[in-house]
VEXLONU-170375 format. One record per residue: residue in three letters; x, y, z of N, C-alpha, C in turn; residue number from 1. Coordinates in nm, 4 decimals. Example, Ala and Ser with C-alpha at 12.3 -4.5 7.8 and 13.67 -1.06 7.14 Angstrom:
# residues 2
  resn      n_px      n_py      n_pz     ca_px     ca_py     ca_pz      c_px      c_py      c_pz  resi
   ALA    1.3190   -0.5690    0.7800    1.2300   -0.4500    0.7800    1.3200   -0.3300    0.7800     1
   SER    1.2850   -0.2250    0.7080    1.3670   -0.1060    0.7140    1.2900    0.0030    0.7870     2
***
This chain:
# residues 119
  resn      n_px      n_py      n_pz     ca_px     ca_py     ca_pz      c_px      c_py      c_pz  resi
   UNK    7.7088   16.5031   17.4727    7.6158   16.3959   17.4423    7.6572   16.2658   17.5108     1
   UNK    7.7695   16.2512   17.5340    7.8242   16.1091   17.5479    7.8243   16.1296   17.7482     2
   UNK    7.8374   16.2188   17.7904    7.8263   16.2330   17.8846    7.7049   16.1898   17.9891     3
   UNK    7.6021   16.2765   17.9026    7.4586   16.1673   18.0000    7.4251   16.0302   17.9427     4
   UNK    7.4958   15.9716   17.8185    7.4577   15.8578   17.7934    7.5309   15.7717   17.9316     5
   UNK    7.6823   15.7844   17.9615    7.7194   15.7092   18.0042    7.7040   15.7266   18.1772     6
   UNK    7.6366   15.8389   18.1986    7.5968   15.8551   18.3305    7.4620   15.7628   18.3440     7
   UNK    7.3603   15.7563   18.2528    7.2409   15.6851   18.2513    7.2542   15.5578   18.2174     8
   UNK    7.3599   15.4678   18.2266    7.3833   15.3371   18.1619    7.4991   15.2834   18.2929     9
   UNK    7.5562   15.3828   18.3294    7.5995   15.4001   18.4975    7.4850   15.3590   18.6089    10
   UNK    7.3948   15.4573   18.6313    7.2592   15.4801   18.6792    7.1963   15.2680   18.6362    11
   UNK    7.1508   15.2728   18.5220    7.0741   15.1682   18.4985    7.1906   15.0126   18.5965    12
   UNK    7.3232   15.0322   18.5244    7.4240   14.9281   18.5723    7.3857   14.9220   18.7768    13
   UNK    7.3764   15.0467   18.7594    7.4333   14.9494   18.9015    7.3032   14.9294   18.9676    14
   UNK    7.1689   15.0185   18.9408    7.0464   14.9167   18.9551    7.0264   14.7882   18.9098    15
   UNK    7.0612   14.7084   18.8146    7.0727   14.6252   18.7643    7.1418   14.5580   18.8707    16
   UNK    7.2745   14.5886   18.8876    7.3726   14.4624   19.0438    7.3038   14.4930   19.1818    17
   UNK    7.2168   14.5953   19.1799    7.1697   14.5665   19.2907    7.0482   14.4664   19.3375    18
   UNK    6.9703   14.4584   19.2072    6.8925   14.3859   19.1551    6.9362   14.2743   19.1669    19
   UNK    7.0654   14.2451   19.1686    7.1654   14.0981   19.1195    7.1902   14.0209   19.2616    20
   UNK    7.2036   14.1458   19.3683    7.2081   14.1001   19.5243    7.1159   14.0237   19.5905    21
   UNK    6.9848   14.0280   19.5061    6.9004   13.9186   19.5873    6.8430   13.8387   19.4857    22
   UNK    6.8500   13.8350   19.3596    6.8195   13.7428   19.2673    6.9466   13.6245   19.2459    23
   UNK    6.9282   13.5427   19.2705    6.9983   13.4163   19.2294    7.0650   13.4480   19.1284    24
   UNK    7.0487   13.4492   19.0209    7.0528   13.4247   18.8587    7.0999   13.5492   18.8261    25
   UNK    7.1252   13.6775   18.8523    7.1418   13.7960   18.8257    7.3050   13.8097   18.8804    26
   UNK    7.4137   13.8387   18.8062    7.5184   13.8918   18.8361    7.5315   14.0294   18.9053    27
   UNK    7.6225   14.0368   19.0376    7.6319   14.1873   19.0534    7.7763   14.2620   19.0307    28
   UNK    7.8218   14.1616   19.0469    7.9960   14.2454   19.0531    7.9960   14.3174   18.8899    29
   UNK    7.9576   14.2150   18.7782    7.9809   14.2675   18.6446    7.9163   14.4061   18.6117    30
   UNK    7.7871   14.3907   18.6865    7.7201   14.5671   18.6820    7.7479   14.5977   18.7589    31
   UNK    7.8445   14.6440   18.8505    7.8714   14.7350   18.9220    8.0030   14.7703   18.8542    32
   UNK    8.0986   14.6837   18.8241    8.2000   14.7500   18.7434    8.2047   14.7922   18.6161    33
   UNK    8.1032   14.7639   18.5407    8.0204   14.8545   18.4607    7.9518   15.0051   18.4968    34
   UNK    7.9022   15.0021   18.5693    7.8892   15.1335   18.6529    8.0078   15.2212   18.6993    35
   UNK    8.1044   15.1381   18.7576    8.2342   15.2395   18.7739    8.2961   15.2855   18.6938    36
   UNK    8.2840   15.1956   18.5537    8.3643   15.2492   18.4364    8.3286   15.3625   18.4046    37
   UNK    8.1675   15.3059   18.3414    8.0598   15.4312   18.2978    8.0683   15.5691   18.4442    38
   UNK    8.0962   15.5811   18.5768    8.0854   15.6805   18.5986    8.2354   15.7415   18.6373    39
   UNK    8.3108   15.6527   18.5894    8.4500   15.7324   18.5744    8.5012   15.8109   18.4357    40
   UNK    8.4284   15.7853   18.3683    8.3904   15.8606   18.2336    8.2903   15.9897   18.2250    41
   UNK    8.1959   15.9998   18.3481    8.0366   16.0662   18.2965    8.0494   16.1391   18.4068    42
   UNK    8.0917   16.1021   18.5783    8.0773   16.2039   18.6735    8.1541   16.1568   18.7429    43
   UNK    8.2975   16.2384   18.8239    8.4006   16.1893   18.9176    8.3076   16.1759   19.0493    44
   UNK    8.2257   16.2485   19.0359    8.1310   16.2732   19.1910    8.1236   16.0969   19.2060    45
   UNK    7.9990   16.0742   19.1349    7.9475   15.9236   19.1657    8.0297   15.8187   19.1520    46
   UNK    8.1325   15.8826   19.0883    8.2395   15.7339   19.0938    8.3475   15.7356   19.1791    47
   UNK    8.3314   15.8435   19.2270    8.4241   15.8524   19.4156    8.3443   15.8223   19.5365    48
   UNK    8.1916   15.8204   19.4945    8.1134   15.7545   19.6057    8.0787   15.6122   19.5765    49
   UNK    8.0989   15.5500   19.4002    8.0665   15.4538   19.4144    8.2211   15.3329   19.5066    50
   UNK    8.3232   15.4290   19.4909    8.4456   15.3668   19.4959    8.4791   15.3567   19.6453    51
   UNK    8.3995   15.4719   19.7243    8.4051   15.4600   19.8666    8.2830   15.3900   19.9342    52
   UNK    8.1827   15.3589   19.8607    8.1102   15.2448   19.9226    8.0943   15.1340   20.0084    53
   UNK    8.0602   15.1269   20.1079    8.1211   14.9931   20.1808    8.0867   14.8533   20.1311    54
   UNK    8.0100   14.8267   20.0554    7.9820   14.7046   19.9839    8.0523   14.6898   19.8283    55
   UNK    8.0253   14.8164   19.7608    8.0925   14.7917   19.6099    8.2289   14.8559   19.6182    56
   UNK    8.2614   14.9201   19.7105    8.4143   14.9835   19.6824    8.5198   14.9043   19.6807    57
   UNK    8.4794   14.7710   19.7478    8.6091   14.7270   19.7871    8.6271   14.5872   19.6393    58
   UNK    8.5049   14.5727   19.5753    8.5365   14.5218   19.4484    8.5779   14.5654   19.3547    59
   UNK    8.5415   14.7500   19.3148    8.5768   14.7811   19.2575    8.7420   14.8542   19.2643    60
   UNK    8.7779   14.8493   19.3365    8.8958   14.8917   19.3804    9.0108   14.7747   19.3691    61
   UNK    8.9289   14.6530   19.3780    9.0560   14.5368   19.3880    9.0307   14.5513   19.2209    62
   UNK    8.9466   14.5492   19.1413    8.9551   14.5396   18.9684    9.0163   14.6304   18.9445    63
   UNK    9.0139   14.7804   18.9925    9.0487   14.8821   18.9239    9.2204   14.9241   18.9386    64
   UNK    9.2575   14.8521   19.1260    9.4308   14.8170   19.1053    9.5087   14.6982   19.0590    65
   UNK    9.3878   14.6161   19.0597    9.4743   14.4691   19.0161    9.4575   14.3899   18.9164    66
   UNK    9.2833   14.4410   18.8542    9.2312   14.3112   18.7841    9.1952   14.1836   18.8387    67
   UNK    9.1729   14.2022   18.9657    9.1363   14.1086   19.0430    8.9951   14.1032   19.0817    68
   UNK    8.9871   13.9527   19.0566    8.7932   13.9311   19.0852    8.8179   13.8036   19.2686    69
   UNK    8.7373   13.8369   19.2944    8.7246   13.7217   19.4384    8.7194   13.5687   19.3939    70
   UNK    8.7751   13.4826   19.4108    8.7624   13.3804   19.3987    8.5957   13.3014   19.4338    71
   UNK    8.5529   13.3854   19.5357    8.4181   13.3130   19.5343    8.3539   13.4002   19.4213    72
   UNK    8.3631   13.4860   19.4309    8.2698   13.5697   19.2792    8.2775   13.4701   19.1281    73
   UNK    8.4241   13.4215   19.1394    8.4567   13.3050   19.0509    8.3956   13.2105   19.0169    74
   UNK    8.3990   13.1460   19.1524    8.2929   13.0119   19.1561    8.1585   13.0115   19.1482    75
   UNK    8.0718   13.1310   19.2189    7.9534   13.1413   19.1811    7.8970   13.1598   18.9951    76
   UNK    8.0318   13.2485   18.9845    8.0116   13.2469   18.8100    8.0454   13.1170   18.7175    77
   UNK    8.1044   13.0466   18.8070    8.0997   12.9142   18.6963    8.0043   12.8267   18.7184    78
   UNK    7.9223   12.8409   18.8438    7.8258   12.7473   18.8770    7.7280   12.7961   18.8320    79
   UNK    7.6670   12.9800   18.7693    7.5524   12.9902   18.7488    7.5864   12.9902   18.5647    80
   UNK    7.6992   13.0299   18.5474    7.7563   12.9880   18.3953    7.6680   12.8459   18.3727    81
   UNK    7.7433   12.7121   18.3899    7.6981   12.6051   18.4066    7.5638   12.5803   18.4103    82
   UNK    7.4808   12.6598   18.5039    7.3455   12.6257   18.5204    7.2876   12.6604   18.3784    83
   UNK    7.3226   12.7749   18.3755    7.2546   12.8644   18.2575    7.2518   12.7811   18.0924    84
   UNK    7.3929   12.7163   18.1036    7.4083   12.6713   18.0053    7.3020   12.5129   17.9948    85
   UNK    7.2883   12.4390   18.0978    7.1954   12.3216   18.1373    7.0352   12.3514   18.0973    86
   UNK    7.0678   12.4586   18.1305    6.8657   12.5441   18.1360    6.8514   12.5305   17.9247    87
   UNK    6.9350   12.6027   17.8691    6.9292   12.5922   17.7519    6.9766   12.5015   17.6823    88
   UNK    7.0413   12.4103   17.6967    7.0241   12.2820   17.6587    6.8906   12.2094   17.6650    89
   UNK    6.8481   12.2255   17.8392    6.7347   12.1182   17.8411    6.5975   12.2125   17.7598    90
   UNK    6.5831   12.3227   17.7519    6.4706   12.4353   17.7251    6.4306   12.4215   17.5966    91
   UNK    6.6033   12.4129   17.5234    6.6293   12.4700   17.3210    6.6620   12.3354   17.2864    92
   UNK    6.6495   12.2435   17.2886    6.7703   12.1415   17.2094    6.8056   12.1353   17.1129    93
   UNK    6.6433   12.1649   16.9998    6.6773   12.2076   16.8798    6.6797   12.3669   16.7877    94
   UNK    6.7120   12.4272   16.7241    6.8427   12.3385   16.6666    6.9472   12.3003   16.7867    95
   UNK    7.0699   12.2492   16.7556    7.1958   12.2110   16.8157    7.2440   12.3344   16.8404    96
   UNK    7.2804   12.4071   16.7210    7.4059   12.5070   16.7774    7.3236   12.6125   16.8433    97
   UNK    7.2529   12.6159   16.9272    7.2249   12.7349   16.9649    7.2689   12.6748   17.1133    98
   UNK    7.2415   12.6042   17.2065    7.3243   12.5335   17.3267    7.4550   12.5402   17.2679    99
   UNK    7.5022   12.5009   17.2086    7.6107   12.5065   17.1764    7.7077   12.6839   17.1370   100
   UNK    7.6304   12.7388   17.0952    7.6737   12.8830   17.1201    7.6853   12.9686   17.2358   101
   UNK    7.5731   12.8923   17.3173    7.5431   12.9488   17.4385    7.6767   12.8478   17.5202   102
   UNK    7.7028   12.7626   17.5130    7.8052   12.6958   17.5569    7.9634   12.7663   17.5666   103
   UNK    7.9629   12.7844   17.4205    8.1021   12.8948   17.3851    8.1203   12.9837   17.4330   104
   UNK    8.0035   13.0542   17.4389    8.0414   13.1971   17.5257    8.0684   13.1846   17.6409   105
   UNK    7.9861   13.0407   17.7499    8.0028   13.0714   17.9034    8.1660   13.0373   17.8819   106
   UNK    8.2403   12.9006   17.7964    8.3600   12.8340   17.8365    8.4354   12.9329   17.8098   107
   UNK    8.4214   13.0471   17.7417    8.5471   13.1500   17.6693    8.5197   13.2783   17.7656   108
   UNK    8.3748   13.3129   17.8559    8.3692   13.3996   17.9719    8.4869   13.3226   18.0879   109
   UNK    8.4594   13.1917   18.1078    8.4723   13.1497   18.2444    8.6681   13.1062   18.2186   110
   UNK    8.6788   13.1048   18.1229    8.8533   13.0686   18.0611    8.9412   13.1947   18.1257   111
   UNK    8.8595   13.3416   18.0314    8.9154   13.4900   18.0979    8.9162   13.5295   18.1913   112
   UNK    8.7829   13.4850   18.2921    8.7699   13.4829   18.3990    8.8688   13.4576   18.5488   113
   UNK    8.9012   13.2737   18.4777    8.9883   13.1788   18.5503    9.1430   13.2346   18.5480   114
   UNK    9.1747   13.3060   18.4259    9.3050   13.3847   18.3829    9.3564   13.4873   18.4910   115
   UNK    9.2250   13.5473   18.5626    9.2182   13.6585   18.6362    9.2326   13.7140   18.7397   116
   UNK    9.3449   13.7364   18.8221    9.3982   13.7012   18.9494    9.2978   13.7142   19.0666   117
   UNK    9.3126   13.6368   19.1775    9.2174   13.6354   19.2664    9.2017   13.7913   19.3616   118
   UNK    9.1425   13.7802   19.4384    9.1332   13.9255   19.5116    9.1016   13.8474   19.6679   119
***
């Protein structure tokens, strides 16, 4: 059972980052290493082709020996962090804590993030 779940949530992930490659606002590195997880769990096949890839292999390979994210992958994530968080401020104001929740999560994403050795 757990097997085609995490092959189909594999499947969806990395449509999703590919999706992320030409949308502004859409992350790709996070769904794609979501995808490698999910297909290093569900099928060695797709997760030895996702790992030899010439575009996603070489991200997922620096996370999967080092824990390492790219420093520009970094910065784009704190600048669309940031945005995101501006959009719902100016969008929600009221109540308060909901910008403000949305706040917490980007500063406590982008903290673990910053923790995270470069690649």
């Amino acid at each position: 059972m757990s097997r085609p779940f995490f092959w189909l949530l594999g499947a969806v992930s990395l449509a999703v980052g590919i999706v992320g490659i030409v949308l502004p606002l859409l992350p790709t590195t996070p769904f794609v290493l979501l995808a490698a997880a999910c297909w290093a769990k569900a099928s060695p096949r797709f997760h030895r082709w996702l790992h030899r890839h010439r575009y996603f292999g070489p991200m997922i390979q620096n996370w999967e020996e080092k824990r390492a994210v790219p420093r520009r992958a970094k910065y784009l994530a704190f600048s669309m962090m940031a945005a995101s968080c501006l959009i719902v401020l100016w969008r929600i104001p009221d109540p308060w804590w909901i910008p403000a929740a949305a706040a917490a999560l980007c500063l406590g994403s982008a903290w673990w993030m910053w923790r995270l050795p470069d690649a």
